[in-house]
PDB file of N, CA, C and O in Angstrom:
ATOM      1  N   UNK A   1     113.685 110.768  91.868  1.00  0.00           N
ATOM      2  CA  UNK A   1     112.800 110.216  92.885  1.00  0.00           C
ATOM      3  C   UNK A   1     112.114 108.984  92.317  1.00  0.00           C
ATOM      4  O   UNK A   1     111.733 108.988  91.146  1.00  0.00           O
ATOM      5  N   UNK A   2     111.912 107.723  93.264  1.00  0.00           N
ATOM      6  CA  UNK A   2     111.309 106.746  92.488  1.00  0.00           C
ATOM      7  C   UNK A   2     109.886 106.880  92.050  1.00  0.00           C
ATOM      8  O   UNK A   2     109.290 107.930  92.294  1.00  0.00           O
ATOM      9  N   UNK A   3     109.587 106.380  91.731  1.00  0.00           N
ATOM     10  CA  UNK A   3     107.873 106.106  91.166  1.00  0.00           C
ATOM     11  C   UNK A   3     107.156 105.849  92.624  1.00  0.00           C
ATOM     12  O   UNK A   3     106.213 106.576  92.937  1.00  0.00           O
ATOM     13  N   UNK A   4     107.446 105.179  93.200  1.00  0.00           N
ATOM     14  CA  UNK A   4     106.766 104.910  94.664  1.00  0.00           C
ATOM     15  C   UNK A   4     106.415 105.925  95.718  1.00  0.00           C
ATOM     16  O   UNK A   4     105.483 105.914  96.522  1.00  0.00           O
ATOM     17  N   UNK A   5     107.442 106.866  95.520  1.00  0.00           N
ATOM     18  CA  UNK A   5     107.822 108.296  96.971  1.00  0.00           C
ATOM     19  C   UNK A   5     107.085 109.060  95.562  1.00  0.00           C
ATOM     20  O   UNK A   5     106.130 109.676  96.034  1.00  0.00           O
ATOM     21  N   UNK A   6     107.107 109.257  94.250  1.00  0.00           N
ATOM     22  CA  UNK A   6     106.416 110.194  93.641  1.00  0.00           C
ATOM     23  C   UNK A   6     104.484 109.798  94.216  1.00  0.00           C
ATOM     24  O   UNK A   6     103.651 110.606  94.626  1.00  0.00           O
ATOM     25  N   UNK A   7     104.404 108.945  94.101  1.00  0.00           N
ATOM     26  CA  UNK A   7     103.274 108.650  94.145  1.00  0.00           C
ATOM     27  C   UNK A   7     102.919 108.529  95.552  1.00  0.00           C
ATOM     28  O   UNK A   7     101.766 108.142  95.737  1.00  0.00           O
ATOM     29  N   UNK A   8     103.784 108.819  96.840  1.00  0.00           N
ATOM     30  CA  UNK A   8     102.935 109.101  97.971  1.00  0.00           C
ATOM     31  C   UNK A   8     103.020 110.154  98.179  1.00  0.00           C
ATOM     32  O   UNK A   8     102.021 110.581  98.758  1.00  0.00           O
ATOM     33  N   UNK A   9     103.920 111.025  97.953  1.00  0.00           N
ATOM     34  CA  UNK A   9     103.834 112.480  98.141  1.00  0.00           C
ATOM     35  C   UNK A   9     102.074 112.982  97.726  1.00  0.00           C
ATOM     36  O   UNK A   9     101.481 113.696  98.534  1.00  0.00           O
ATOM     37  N   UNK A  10     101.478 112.601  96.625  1.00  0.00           N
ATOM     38  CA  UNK A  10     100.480 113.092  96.214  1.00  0.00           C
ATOM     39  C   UNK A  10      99.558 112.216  96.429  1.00  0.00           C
ATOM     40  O   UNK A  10      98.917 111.951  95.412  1.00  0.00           O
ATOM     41  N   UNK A  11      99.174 111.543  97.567  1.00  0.00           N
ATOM     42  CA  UNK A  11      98.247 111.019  98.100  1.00  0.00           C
ATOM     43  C   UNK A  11      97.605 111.786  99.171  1.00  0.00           C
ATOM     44  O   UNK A  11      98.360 112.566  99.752  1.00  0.00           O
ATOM     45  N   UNK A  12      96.406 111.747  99.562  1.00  0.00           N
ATOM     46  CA  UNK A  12      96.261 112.636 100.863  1.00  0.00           C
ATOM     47  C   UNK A  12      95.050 111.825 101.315  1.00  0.00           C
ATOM     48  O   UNK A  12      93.929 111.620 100.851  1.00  0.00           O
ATOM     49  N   UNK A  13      95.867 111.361 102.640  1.00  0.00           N
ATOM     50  CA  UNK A  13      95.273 110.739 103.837  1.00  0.00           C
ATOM     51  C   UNK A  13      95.379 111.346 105.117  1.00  0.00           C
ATOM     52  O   UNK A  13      96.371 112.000 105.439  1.00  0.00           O
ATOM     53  N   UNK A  14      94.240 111.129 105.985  1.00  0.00           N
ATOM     54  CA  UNK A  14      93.953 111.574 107.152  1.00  0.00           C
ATOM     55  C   UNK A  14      95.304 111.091 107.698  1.00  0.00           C
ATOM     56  O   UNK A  14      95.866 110.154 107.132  1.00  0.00           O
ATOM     57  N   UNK A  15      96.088 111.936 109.226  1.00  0.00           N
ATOM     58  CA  UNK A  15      97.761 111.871 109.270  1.00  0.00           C
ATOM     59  C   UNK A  15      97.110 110.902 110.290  1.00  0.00           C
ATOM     60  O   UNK A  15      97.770 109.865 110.218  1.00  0.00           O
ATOM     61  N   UNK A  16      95.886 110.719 111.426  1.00  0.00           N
ATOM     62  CA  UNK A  16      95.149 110.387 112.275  1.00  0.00           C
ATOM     63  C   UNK A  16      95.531 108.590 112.255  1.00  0.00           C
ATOM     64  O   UNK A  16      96.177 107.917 113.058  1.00  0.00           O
ATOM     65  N   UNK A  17      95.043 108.327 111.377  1.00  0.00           N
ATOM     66  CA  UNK A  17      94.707 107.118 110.745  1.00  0.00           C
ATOM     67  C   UNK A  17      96.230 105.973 110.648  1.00  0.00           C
ATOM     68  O   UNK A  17      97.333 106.495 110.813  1.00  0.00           O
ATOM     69  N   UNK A  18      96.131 104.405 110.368  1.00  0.00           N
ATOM     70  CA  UNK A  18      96.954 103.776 110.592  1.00  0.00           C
ATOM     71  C   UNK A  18      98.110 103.850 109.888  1.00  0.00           C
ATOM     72  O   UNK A  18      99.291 103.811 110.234  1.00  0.00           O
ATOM     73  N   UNK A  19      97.202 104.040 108.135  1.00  0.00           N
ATOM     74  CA  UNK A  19      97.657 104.326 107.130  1.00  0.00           C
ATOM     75  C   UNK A  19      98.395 106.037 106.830  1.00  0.00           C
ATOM     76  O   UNK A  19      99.366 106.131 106.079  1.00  0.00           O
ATOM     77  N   UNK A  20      98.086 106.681 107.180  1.00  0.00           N
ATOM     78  CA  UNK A  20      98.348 108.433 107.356  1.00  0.00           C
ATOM     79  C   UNK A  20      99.688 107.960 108.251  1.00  0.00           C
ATOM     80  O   UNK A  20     100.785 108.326 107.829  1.00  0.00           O
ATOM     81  N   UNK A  21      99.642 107.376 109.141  1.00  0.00           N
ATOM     82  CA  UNK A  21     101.090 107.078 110.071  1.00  0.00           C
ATOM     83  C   UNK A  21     102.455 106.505 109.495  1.00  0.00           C
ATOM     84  O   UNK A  21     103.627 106.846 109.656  1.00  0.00           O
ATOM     85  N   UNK A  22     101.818 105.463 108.730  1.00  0.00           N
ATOM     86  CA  UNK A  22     102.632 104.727 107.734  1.00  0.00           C
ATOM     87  C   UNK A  22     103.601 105.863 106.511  1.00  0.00           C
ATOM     88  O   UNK A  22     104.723 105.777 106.013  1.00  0.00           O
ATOM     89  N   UNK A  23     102.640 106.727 106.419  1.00  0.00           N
ATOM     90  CA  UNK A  23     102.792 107.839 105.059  1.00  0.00           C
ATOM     91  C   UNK A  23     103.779 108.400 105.902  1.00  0.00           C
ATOM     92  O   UNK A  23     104.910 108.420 105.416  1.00  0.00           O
ATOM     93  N   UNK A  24     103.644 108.852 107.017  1.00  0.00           N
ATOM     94  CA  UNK A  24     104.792 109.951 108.170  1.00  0.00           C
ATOM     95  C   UNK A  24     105.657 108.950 108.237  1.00  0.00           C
ATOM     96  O   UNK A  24     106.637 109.456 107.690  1.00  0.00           O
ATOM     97  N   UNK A  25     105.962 107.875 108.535  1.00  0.00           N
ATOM     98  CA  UNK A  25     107.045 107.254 108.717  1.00  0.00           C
ATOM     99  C   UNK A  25     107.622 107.299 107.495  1.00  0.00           C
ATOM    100  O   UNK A  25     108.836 107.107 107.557  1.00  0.00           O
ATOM    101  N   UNK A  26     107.101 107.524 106.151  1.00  0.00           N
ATOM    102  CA  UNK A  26     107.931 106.810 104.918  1.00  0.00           C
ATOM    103  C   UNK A  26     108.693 108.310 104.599  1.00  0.00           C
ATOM    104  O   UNK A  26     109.909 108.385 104.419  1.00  0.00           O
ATOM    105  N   UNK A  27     107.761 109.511 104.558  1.00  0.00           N
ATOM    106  CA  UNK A  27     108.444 110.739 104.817  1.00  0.00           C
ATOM    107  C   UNK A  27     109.414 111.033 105.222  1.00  0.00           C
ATOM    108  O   UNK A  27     110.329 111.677 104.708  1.00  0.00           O
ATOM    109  N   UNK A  28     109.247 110.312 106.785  1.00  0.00           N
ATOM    110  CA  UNK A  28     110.422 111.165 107.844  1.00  0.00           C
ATOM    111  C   UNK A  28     111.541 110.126 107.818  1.00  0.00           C
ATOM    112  O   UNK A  28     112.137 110.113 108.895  1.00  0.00           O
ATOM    113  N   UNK A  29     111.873 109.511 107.192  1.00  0.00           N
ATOM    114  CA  UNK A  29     112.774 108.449 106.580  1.00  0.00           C
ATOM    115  C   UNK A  29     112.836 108.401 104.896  1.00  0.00           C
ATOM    116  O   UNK A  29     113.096 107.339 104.330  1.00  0.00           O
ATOM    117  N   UNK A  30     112.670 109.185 104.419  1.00  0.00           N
ATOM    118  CA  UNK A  30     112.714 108.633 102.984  1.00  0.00           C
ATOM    119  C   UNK A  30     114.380 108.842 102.737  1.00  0.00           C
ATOM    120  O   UNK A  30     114.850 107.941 102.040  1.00  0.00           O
ATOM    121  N   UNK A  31     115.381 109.885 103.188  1.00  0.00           N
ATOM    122  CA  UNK A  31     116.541 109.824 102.593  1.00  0.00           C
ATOM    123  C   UNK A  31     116.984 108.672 103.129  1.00  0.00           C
ATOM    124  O   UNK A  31     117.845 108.223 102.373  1.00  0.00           O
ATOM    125  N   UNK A  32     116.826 107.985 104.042  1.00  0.00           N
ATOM    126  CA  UNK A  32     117.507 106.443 104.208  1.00  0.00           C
ATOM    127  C   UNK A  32     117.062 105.717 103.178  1.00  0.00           C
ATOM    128  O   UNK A  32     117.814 105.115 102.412  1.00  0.00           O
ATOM    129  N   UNK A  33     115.805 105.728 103.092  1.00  0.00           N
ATOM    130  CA  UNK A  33     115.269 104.923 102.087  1.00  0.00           C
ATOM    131  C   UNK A  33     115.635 104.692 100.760  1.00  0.00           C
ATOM    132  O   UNK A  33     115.628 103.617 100.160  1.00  0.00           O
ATOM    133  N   UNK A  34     116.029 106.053 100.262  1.00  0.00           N
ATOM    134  CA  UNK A  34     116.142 106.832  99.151  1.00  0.00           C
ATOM    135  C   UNK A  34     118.363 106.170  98.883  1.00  0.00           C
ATOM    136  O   UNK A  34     119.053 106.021  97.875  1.00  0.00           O
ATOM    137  N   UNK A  35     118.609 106.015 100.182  1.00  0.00           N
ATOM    138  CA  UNK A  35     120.071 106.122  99.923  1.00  0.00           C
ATOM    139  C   UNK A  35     119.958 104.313 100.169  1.00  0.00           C
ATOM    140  O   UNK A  35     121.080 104.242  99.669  1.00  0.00           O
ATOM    141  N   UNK A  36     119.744 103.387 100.365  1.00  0.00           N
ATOM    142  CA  UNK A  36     119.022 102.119 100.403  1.00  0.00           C
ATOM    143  C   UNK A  36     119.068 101.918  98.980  1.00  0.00           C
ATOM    144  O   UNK A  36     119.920 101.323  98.321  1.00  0.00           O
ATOM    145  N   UNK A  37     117.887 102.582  98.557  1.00  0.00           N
ATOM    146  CA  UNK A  37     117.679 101.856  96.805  1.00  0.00           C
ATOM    147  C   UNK A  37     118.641 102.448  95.887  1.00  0.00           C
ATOM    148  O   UNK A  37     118.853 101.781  94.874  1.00  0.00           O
ATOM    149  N   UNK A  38     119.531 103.995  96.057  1.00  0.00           N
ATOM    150  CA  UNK A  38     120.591 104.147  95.270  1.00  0.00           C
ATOM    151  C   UNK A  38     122.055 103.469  95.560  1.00  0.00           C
ATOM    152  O   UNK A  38     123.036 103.611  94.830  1.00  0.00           O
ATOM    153  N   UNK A  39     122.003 102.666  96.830  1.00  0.00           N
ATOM    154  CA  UNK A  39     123.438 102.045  97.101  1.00  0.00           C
ATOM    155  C   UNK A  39     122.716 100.486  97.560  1.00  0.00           C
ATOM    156  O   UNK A  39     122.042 100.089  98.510  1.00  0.00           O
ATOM    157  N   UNK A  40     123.493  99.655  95.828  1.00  0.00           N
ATOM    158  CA  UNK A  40     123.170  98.092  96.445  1.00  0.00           C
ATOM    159  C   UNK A  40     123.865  97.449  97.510  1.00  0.00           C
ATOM    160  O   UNK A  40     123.377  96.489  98.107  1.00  0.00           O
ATOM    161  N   UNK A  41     125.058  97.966  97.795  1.00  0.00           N
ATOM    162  CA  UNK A  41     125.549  97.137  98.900  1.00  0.00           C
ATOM    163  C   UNK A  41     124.723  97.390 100.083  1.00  0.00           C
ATOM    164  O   UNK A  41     125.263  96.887 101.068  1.00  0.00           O
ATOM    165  N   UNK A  42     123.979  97.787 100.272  1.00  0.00           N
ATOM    166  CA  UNK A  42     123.855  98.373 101.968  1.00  0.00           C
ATOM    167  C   UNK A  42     122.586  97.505 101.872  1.00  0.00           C
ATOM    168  O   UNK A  42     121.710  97.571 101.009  1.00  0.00           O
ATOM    169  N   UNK A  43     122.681  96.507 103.152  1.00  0.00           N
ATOM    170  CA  UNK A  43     121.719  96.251 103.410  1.00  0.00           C
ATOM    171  C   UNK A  43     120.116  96.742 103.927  1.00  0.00           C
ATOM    172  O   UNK A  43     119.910  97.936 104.144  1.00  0.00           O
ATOM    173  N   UNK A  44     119.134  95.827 104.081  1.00  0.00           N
ATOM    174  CA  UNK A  44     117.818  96.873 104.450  1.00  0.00           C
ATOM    175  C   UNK A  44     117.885  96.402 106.068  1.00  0.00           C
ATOM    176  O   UNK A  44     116.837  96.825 106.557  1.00  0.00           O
ATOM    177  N   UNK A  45     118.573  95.792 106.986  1.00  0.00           N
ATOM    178  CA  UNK A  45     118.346  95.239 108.216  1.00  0.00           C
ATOM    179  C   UNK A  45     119.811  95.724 108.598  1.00  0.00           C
ATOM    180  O   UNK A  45     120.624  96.076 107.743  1.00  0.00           O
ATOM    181  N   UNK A  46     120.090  95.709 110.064  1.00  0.00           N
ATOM    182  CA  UNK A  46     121.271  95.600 110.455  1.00  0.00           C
ATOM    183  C   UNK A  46     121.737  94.282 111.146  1.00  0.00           C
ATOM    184  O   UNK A  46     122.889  94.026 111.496  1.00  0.00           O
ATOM    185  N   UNK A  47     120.612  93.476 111.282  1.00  0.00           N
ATOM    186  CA  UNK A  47     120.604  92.185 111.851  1.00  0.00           C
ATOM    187  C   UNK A  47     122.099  91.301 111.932  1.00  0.00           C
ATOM    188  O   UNK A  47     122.586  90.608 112.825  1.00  0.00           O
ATOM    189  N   UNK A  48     122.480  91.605 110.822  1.00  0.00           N
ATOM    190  CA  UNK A  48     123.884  90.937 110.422  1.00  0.00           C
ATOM    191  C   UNK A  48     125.398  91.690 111.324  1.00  0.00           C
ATOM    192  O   UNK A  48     126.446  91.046 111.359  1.00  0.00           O
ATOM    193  N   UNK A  49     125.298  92.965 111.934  1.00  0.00           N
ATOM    194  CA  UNK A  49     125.565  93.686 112.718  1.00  0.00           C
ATOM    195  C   UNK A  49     125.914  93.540 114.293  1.00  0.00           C
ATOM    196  O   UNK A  49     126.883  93.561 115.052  1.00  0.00           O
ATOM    197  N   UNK A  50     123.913  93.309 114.304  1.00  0.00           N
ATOM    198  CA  UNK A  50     123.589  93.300 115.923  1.00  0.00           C
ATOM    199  C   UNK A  50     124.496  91.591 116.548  1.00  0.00           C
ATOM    200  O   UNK A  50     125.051  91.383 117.626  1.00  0.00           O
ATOM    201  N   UNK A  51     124.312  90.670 115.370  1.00  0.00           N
ATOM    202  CA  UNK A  51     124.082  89.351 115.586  1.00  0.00           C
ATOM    203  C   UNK A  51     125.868  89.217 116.143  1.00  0.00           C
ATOM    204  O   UNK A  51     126.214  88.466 117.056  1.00  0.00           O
ATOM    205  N   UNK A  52     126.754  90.053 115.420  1.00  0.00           N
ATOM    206  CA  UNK A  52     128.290  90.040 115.458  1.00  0.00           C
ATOM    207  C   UNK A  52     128.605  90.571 116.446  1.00  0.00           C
ATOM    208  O   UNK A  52     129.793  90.359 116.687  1.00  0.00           O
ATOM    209  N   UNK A  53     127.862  91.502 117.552  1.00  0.00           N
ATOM    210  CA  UNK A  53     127.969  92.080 118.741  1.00  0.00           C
ATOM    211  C   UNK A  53     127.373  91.527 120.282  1.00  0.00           C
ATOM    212  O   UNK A  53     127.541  91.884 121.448  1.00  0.00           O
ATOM    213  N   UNK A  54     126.732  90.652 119.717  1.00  0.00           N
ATOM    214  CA  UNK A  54     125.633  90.197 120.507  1.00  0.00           C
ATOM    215  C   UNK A  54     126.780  89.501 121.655  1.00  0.00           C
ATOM    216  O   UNK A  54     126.901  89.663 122.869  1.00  0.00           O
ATOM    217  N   UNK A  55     127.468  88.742 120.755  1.00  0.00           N
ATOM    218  CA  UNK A  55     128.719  88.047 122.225  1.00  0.00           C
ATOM    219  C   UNK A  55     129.150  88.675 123.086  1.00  0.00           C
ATOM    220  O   UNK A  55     129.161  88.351 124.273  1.00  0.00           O
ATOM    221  N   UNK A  56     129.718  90.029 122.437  1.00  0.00           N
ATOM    222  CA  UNK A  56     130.073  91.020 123.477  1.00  0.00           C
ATOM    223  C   UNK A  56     129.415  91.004 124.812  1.00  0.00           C
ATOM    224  O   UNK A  56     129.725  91.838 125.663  1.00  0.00           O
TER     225      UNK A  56
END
């Protein structure tokens, strides 16, 4: 686990709050995240994707 997800796991913020929301999003996404920083090819956007479909 990186240093970053170690260190929010053991934070504790109100879930209420802007920041507490931010923490649930990084949670309920961390294996993307997690599979992101262990595979360099994969980009962090799909932009490059959408942009190749867009003609369609």
């Amino acid at each position: 686990m990186t240093l970053f997800l170690c260190w929010a796991e053991k934070q504790s913020i109100a879930f209420k709050s802007k920041l507490g929301g931010a923490f649930t999003y990084l949670k309920n996404n961390e294996k993307y995240l997690r599979r992101y920083l262990e595979d360099g090819r994969l980009e962090i956007d799909n932009n490059r994707a959408e942009r190749s479909i867009k003609p369609l």
